[in-house]
MIROPA-833513 format. One line per 8 residues: their letters; for each residue y, z, x of C-alpha. Coordinates in steps of 0.001 Angstrom, whole numbers, m for minus. Layout:
A> Y,Z,X; ... .
This chain:
XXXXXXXX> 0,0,0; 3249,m411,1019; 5118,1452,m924; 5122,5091,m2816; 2301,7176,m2359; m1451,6562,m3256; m1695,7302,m7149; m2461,6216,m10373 .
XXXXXXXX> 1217,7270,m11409; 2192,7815,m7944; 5958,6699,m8585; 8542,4437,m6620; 10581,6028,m3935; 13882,4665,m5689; 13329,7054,m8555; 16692,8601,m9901 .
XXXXXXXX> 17112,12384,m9529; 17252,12065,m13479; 13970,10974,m13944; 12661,13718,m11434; 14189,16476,m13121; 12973,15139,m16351; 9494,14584,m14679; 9036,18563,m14012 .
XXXXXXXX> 8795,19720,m16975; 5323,17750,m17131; 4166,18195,m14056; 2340,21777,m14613; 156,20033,m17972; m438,16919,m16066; m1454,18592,m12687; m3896,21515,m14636 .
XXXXXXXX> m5313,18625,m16489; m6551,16890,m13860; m7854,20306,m11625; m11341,19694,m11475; m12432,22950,m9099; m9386,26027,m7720; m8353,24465,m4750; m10121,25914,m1529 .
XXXXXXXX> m6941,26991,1408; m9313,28585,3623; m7545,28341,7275; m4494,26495,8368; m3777,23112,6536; m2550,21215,9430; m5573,22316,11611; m7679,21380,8008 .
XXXXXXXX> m6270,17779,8487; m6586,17411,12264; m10214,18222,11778; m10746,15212,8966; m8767,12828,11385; m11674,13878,14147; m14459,12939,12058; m12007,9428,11310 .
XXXXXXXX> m12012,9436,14924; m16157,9890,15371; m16311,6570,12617; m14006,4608,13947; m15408,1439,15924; m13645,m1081,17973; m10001,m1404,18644; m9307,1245,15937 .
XXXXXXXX> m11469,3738,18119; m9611,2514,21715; m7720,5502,22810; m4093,4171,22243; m4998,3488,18446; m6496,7114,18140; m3143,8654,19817; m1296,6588,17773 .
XXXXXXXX> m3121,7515,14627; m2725,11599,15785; 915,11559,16389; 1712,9317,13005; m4,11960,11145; 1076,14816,12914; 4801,13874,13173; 4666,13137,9846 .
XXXXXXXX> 3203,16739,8803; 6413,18257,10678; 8603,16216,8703; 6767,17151,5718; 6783,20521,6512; 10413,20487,8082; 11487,19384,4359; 10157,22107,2449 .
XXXXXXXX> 11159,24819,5426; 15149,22975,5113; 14692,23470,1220; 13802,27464,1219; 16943,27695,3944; 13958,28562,6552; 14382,25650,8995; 14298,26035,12786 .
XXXXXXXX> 13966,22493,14067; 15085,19326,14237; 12359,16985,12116; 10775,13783,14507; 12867,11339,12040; 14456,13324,8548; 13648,16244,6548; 15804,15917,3768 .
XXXXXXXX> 15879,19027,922; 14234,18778,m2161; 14498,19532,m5700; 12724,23119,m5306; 9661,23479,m7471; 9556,27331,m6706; 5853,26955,m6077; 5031,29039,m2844 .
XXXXXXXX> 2044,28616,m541; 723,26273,m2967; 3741,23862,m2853; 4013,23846,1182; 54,23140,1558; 262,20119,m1018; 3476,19004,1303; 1296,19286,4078 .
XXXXXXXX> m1989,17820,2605; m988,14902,385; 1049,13634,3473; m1487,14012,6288; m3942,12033,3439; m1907,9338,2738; m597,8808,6035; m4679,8407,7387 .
XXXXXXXX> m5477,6400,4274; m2924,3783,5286; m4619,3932,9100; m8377,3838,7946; m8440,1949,4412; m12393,1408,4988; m12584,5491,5307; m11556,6205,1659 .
XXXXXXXX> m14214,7703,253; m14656,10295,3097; m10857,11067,3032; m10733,11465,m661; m13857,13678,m114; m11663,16031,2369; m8672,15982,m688; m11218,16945,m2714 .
XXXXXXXX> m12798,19858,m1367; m9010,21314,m347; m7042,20731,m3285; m9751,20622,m6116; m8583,17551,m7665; m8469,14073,m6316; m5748,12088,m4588; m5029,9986,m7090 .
XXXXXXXX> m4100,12290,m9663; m135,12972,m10334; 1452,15577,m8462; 5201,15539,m8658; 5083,16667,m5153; 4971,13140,m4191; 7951,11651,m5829; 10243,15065,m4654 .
XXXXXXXX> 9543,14654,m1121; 5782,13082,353; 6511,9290,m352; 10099,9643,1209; 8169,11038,4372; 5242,9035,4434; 7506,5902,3688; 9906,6782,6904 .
XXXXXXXX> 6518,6916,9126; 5512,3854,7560; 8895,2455,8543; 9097,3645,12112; 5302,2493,12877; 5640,m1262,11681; 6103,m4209,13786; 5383,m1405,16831 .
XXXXXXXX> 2812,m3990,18859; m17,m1959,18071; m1766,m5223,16542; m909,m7726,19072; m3858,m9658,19261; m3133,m10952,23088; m6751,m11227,25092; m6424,m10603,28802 .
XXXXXXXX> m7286,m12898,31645; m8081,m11082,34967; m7286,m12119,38307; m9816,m13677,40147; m8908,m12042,43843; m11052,m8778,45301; m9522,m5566,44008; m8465,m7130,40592 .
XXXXXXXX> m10049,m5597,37647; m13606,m7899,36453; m15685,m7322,33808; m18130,m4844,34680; m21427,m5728,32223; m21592,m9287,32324; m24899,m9029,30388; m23500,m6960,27727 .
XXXXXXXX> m26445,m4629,27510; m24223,m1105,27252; m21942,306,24559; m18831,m805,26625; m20028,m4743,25746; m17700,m5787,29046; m18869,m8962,29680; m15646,m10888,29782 .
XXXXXXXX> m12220,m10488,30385; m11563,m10962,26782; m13357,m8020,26178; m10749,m5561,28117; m9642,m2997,25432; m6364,m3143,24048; m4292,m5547,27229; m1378,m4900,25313 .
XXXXXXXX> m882,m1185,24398; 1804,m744,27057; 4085,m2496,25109; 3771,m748,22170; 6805,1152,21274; 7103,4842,22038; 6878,7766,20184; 9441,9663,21866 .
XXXXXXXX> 10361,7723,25214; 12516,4706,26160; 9611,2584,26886; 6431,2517,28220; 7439,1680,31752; 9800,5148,31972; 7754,7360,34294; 5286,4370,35683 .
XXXXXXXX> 4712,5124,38976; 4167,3236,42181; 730,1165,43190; m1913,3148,44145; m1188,4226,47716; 2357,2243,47274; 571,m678,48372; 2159,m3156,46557 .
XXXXXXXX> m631,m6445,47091; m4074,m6300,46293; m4826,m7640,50317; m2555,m4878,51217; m4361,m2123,49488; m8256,m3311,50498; m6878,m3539,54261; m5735,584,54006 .
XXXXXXXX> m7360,3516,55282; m6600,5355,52057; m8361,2521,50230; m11445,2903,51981; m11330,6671,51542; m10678,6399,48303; m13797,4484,47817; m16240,6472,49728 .
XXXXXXXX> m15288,9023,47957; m16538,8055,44912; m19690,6062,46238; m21008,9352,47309; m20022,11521,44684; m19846,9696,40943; m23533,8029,42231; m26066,8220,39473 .
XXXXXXXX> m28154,9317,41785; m25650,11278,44160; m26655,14263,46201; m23762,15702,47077; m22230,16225,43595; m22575,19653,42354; m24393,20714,39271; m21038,22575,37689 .
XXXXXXXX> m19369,19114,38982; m21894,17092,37195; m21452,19319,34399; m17907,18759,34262; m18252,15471,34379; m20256,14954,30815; m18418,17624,29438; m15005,15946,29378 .
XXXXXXXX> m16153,12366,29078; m16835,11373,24954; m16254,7887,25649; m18782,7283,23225; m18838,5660,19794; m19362,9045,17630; m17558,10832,19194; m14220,12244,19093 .
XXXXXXXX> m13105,10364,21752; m10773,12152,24433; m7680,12304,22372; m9831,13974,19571; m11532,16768,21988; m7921,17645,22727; m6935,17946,19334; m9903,20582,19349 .
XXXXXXXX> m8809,22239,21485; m5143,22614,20393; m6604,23656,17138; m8387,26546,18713; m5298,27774,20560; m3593,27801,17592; m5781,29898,15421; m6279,31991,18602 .
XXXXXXXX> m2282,32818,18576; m2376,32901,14995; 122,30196,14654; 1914,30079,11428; 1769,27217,9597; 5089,25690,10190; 4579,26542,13982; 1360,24830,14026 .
XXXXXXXX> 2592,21510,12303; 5005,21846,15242; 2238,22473,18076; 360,19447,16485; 3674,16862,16448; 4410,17568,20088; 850,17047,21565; 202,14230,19196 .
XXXXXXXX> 3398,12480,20538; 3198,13471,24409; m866,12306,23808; 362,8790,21880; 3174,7934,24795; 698,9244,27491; m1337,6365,26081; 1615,3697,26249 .
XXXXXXXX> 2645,5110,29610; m955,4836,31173; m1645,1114,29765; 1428,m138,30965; 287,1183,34174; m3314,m303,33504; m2115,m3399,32814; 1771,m4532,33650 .
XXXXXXXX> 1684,m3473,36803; 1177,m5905,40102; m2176,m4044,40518; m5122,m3937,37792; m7625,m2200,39866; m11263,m3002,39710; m13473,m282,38465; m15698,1538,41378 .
XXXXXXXX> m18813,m364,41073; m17060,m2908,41423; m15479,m1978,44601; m18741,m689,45999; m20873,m3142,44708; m19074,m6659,44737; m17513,m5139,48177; m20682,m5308,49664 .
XXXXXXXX> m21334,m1485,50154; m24144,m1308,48239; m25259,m4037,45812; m27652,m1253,43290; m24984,1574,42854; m24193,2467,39433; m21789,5369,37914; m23174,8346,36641 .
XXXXXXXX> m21605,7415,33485; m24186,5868,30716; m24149,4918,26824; m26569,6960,24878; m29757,4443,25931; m28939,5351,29582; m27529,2366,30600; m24335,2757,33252 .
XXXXXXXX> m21047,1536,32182; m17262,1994,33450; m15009,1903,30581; m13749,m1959,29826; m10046,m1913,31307; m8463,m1081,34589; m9172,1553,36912; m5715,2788,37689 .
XXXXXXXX> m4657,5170,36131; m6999,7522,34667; m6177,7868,30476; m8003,11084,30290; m5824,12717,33129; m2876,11220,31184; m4065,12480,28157; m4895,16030,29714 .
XXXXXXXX> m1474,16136,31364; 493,15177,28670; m1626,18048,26306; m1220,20886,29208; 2543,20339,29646; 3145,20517,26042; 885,23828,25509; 2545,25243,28587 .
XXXXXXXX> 6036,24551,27420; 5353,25415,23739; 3831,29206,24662; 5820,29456,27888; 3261,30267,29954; 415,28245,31788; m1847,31570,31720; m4207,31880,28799 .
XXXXXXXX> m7634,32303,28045; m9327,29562,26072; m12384,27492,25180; m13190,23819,24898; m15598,21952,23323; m17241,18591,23623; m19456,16334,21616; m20793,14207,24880 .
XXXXXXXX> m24868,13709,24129; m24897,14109,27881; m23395,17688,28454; m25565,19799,29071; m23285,22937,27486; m20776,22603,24199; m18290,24275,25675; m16553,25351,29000 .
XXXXXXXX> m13916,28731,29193; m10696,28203,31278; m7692,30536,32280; m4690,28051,32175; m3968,24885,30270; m3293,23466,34310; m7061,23917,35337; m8618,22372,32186 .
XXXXXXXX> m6208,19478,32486; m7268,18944,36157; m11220,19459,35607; m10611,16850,33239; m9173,14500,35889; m11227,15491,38375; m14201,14621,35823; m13273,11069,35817 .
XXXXXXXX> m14180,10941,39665; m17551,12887,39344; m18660,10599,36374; m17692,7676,38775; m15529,5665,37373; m12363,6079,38949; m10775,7130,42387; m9146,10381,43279 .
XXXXXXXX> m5946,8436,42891; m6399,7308,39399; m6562,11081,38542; m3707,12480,40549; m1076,9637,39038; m2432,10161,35149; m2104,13977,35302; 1209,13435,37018 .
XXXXXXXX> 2125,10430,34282; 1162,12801,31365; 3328,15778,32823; 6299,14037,33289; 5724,12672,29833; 5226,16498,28335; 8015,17474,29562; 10321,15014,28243 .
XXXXXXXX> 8678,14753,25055; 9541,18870,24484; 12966,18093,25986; 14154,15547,23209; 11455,16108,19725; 11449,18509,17607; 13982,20841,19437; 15716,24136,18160 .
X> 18573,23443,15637 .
């Protein structure tokens, strides 16, 4: 749809405050007419929400489960929940922040707890039924089981405030580049990225260039910065020619490196190291993917700190928007960039180090596979940068006691315990090496990428008013 909210007698934004005000004094019969069950508001609503878009995240196949689309998807809900939220906090007097785009007032309906969650809900749901149309019946499943009724019934809510917001994400999103359809053409010199499974036998299917995910996402338009080229950084090493680079010391360092330690069959890689390695990987189909393990975990820092629930839509916004830029930010580095690094088996194998090495990394029928796009950078260290310096900024403190999860069918634990957002976030780049498929380098610029990118995010979004 591209207007109004999903309804039967959803009505058009353009409605006059007359017809609103007349429209309340129905709303009570109409919305007890169509409860089917007492709604269910068992824990936080946003975290509620963030935990249907993970399951979105586990069905989603394709480009709509690359990583950019998944960030994208997080922060256009989650922005759109602060707005949401930001609106009914502005009409109670109670607002402390400036909304991602507007929070106007609203004609107040004097409806407590109630009110805010159906702010909450019916935006996050029609938000994710505009991103996954072919996931209706799940999402209207989730509506269900939260609110008692189903989506489609009336709720005033919806013409007083939810299709303003939802149409203003709507708005900001369209025409972003997130569908350009643009295939990608490698170069054919040593060092440039190549496909990587030119039979097509694992889940990555990287047989051709064509088949590098998502060439374009560094162009898409930001979330929060100027563009996706605002913190890129220099060439891995600062070599700044693929000759140049394959002729350095560093280069060949680099690549030892991971020969010996993100082997399948590598000796000198640790069991905890190993460990790591599954544990932070979920590159998977069925998975949540890496932007949806951090979404996990912010959800269980939250309800940790016992977040309220306009604090929480705020926690959400801000990762979801350092994560989603972190995403633009590390394919523009991936791919617009005068280096598109090969992956390390292809460096160790088309290099002539050793023509049978593989990467501990493997699809669920055990065949090895390096993710289908460029080496350099790493997105999960971008990711796990970008979701540290938000955390660390938003509590004010690095130090904290938490535990992760994973849904890898490789790990060989569910969940690891750290003492600071910084150490997760650097297992998790470290993890990259250890599963070998990409260089120390490729770690060390992502984290750094997704830092900078926290920090300016938290600088210029959702600030104090």
């Amino acid at each position: 749809m591209t207007a109004g909210v999903r309804g039967k007698r959803s009505i058009a934004i353009g409605t006059t405050l007359l017809a609103v005000i007349g429209s309340l004094s129905l709303a009570p019969q109409l919305t007890a007419a169509a409860v089917a069950a007492p709604p269910n508001y068992t824990g936080d609503p946003t975290q509620y929400w963030n935990g249907a878009l993970q399951e979105m995240f586990r069905r989603a196949t394709g480009t709509a489960g690359s990583p950019g689309a998944l960030a994208r998807s997080a922060a256009m809900m989650n922005a759109a929940v602060f707005d949401a939220e930001s609106s009914y906090q502005a009409t109670f007097g109670t607002a402390k922040y400036k909304a991602y785009l507007a929070a106007p007032k609203y004609w107040n309906l004097g409806q407590g707890a109630d009110e805010e969650e159906r702010v909450i809900g019916r935006t996050a749901y029609n938000i994710l039924h505009d991103l996954y149309p072919a996931q209706t019946a799940y999402l209207d499943g989730k509506f269900q089981e939260r609110f008692g009724t189903k989506p489609t019934d009336y709720d005033v809510i919806d013409t007083q405030i939810v299709g303003t917001i939802v149409t203003n994400m709507r708005q900001a999103r369209s025409a972003d580049g997130a569908d350009n359809p643009a295939l990608y053409v490698p170069d054919n010199v040593p060092g440039a990225w190549r496909p990587t499974d030119p039979a097509g036998t694992s889940e990555s299917k990287c047989a051709t260039g064509a088949d590098a995910v998502t060439p374009e996402w560094g162009k898409v338009k930001p979330f929060a910065l100027t563009s996706g080229a605002q913190f890129r950084p220099t060439t891995p090493g600062t070599y700044s020619s693929y000759a140049s680079l394959l002729a350095s010391p560093a280069y060949a360092a680099q690549v030892d490196q991971v020969r010996r330690l993100g082997a399948a069959n590598s000796t000198e890689r640790t069991t905890d190291q190993t460990a790591a390695a599954w544990f932070w990987a979920n590159d998977l189909n069925g998975t949540y993917k890496p932007p949806g393990q951090l979404l996990s975990a912010t959800a269980s820092i939250a309800a940790q700190r016992n977040l309220s629930k306009y604090e929480s839509t705020r926690l959400f916004a801000l990762v979801s928007l350092a994560m989603a830029d972190a995403a633009i930010g590390e394919w523009d580095v991936k791919y617009q960039t005068p280096i598109d690094l090969w992956r390390p088996e292809s460096a160790i194998r088309d290099g002539g180090l050793d023509a049978t090495w593989q990467p501990l990394s493997a699809d669920r029928a055990g065949h090895h596979f390096s993710p289908c796009f460029p080496a350099w950078a790493s997105g999960h260290s971008a990711f796990a940068g970008a979701w540290a310096g938000i955390l660390q900024k938003f509590f004010g403190t690095d130090t904290l006691t938490f535990t992760v999860t994973t849904e890898d069918p490789h790990s060989p634990v569910t969940s690891r315990t750290f003492t600071s957002f910084s150490q997760a976030a650097q297992e998790d780049a470290n993890s990259r090496l250890w599963l070998g498929v990409h260089y120390a380098w490729d770690a060390s610029d992502g984290l750094k990428l997704g830092r900078d990118i926290a920090t300016y995010v938290y600088a210029n979004k959702l600030t104090a008013n």
